[in-house]
C-alpha positions as CSV (number, residue, x, y, z in Angstrom):
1,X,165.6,-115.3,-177.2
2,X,161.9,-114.0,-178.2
3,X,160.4,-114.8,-181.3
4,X,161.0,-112.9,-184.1
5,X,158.2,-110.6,-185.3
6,X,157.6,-110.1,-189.4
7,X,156.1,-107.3,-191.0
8,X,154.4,-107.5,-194.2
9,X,152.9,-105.7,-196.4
10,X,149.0,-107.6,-196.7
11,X,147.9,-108.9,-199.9
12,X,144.2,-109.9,-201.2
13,X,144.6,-113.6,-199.9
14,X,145.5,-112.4,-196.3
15,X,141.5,-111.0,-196.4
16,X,140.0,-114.4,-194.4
17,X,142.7,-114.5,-191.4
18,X,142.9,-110.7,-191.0
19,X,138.8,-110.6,-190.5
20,X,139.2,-113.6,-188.3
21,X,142.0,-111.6,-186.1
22,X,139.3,-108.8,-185.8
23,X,136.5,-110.5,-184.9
24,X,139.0,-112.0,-182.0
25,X,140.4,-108.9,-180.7
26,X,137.6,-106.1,-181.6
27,X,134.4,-105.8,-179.2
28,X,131.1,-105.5,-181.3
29,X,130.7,-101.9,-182.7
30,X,134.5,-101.4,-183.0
31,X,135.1,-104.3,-186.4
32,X,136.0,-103.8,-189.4
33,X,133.5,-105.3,-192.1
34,X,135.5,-107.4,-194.8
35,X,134.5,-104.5,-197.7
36,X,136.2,-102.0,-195.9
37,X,139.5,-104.1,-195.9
38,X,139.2,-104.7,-199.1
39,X,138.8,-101.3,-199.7
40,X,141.9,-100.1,-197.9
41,X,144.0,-102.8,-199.5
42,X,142.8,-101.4,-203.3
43,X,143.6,-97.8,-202.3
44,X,147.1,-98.0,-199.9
45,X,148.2,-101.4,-200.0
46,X,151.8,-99.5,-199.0
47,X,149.9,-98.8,-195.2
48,X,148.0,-102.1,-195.0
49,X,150.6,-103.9,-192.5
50,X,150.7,-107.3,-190.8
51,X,152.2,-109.1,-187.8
52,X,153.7,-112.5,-187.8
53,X,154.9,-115.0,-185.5
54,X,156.2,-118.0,-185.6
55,X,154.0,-118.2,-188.7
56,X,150.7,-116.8,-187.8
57,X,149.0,-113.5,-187.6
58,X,149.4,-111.4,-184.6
59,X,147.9,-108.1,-186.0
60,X,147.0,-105.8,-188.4
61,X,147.2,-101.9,-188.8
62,X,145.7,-99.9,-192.0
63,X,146.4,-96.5,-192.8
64,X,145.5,-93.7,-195.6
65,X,147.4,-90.4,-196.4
66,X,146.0,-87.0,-195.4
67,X,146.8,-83.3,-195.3
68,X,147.2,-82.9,-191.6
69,X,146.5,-79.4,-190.1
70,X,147.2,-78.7,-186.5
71,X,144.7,-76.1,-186.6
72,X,141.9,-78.0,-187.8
73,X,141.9,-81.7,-186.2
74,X,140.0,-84.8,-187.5
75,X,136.6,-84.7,-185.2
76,X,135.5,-88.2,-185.4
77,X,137.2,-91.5,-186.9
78,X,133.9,-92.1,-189.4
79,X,134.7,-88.5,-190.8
80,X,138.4,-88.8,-191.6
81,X,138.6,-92.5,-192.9
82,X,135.2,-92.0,-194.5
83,X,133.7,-94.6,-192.2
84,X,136.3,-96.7,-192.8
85,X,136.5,-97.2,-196.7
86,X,138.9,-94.3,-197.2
87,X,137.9,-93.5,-200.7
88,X,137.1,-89.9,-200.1
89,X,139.8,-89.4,-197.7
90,X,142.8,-91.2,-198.6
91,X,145.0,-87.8,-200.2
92,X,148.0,-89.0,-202.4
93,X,149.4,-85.4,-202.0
94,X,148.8,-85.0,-198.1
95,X,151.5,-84.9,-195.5
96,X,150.4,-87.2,-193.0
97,X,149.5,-91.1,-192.4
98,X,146.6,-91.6,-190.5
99,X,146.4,-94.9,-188.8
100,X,142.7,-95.8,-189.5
101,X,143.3,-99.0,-187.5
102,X,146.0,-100.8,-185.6
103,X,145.2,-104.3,-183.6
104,X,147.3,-106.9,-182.5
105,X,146.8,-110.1,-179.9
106,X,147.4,-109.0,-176.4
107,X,151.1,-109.2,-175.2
108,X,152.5,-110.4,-178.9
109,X,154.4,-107.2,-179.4
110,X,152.9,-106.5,-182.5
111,X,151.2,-103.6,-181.7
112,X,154.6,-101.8,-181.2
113,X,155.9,-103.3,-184.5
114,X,152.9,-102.2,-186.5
115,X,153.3,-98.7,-184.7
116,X,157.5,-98.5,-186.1
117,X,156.5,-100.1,-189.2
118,X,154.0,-97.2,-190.2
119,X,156.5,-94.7,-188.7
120,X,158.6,-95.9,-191.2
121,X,156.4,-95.5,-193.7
122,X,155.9,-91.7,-192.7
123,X,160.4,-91.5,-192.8
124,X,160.3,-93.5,-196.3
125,X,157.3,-91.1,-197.9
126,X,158.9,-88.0,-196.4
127,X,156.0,-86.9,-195.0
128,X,156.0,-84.7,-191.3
129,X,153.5,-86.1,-189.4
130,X,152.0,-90.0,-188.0
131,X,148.3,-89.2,-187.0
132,X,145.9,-91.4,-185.0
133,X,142.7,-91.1,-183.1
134,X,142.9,-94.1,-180.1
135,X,140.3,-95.3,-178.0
136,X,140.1,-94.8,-174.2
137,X,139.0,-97.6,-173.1
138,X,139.2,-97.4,-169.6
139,X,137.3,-94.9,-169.4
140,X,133.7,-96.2,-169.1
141,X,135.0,-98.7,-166.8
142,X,136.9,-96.3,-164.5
143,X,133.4,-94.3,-163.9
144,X,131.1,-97.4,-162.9
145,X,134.0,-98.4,-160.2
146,X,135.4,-95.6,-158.8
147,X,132.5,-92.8,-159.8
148,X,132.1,-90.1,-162.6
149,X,135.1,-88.3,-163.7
150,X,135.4,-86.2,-166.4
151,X,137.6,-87.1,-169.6
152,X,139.7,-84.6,-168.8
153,X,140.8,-85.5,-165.7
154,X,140.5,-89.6,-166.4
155,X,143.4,-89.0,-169.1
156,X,145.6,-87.5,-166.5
157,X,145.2,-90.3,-164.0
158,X,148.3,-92.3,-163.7
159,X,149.4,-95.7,-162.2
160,X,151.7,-96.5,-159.1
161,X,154.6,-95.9,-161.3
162,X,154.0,-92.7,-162.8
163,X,153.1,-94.0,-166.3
164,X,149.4,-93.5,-167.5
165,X,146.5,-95.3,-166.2
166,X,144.4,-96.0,-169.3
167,X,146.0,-99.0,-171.4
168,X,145.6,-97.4,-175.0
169,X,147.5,-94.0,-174.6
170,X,149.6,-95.8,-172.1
171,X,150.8,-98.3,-175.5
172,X,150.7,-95.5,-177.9
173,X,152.8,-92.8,-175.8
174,X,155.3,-95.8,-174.7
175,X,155.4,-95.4,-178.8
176,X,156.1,-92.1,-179.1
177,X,153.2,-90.5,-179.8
178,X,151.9,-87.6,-178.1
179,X,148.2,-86.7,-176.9
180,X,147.5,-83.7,-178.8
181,X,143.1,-83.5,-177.9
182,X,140.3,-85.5,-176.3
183,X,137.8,-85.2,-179.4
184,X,133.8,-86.3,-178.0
185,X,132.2,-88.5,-180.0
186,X,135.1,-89.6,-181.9
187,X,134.0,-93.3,-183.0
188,X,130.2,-94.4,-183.0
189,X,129.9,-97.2,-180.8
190,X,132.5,-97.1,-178.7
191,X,131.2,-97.7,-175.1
192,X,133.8,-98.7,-173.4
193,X,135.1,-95.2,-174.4
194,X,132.5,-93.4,-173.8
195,X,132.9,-92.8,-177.9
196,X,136.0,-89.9,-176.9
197,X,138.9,-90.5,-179.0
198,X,142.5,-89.3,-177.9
199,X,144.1,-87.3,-181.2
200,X,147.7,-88.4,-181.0
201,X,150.7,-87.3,-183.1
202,X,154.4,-88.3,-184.1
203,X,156.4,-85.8,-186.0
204,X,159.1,-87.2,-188.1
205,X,162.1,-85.0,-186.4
206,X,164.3,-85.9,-189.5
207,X,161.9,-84.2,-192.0
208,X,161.5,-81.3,-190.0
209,X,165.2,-80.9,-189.6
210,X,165.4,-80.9,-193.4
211,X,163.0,-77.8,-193.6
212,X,164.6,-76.4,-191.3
213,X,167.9,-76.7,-193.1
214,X,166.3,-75.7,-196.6
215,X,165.3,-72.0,-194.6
């Protein structure tokens, strides 16, 4: 029987362990600073999740509320989360969480449960739409072994057994997400993706339905 994972919501003591977990499983450039936790905590505690197991952290996801348009699609990370502080971004009204940041120890399963634990959110807020920008970090890596490639095609590329190659969308389509754009220059820093981001959305089929009802 596997250990059971718990989901909580994080609380202003939790600060020192869930720097610690992202100093472990973020490469330079990619952290979070302490003052930005803090500052997602004071503005959505209701999207500031953590992992558990066997009674320590595993991982840790933060989100804000936005008004998502699928016309006009966040361009980089630092612009929609307001470089990670979300205080000019976060939306009470919108209609959309956006996951500003989702981590979890490799192989624990908490990624997965953070990823269900903010679609539930999005079910319990009645809002339409889960909303991320991932990394591709494969990507940089990919071109020094194998030779330049473009983004485009690199995102295509798929393993032995048909599922995708590149480890990030591989975990957030197995999630039910979908790849909606490959957006240049999507997070400062980000070598090992080249800084692309992959814009990736859930639709919560149950509000939908409900709309579609009400016409």
């Amino acid at each position: 029987m596997q250990d059971k994972i718990i989901i909580r919501n994080a609380k202003e003591q939790n600060l020192n362990e869930i720097v610690e977990l992202e100093n472990e499983i973020w490469p330079e450039g990619t952290r979070a600073t302490r003052d930005k936790f803090e500052s997602r905590l004071k503005l959505f505690q209701q999207g500031f999740f953590l992992a558990y197991k066997n009674g320590n952290i595993i991982g840790a996801s933060t989100s804000e509320k936005i008004d998502y348009n699928p016309l006009n699609l966040p361009k980089s990370w630092e612009q929609i989360t307001d470089n990670g502080y979300i205080k000019a971004t976060h939306n009470p009204e919108g209609n959309a969480i956006y996951v500003v940041s989702i981590g979890a120890k490799s192989r624990s399963g908490g990624g997965s449960a953070l990823v269900k634990a903010q679609k539930k959110l999005v079910e319990k807020l009645g809002l339409k739409y889960l909303v991320l920008g991932a990394r591709i970090p494969g990507y940089n890596d990919y071109t020094i072994k194998k030779g330049e490639i473009s983004i485009e095609e690199y995102v295509q590329l798929k393993r032995d057994d048909g599922e995708i190659l590149d480890s990030e969308l591989r975990f957030y389509t197995r999630n039910g997400l979908k790849l909606i754009k490959i957006a240049p220059n999507y997070m400062e820093d980000d070598n090992e993706s080249k800084n692309y981001g992959a814009i990736m959305v859930w639709q919560n089929q149950k509000k939908e339905n409900d709309e579609n009802e009400k016409n």
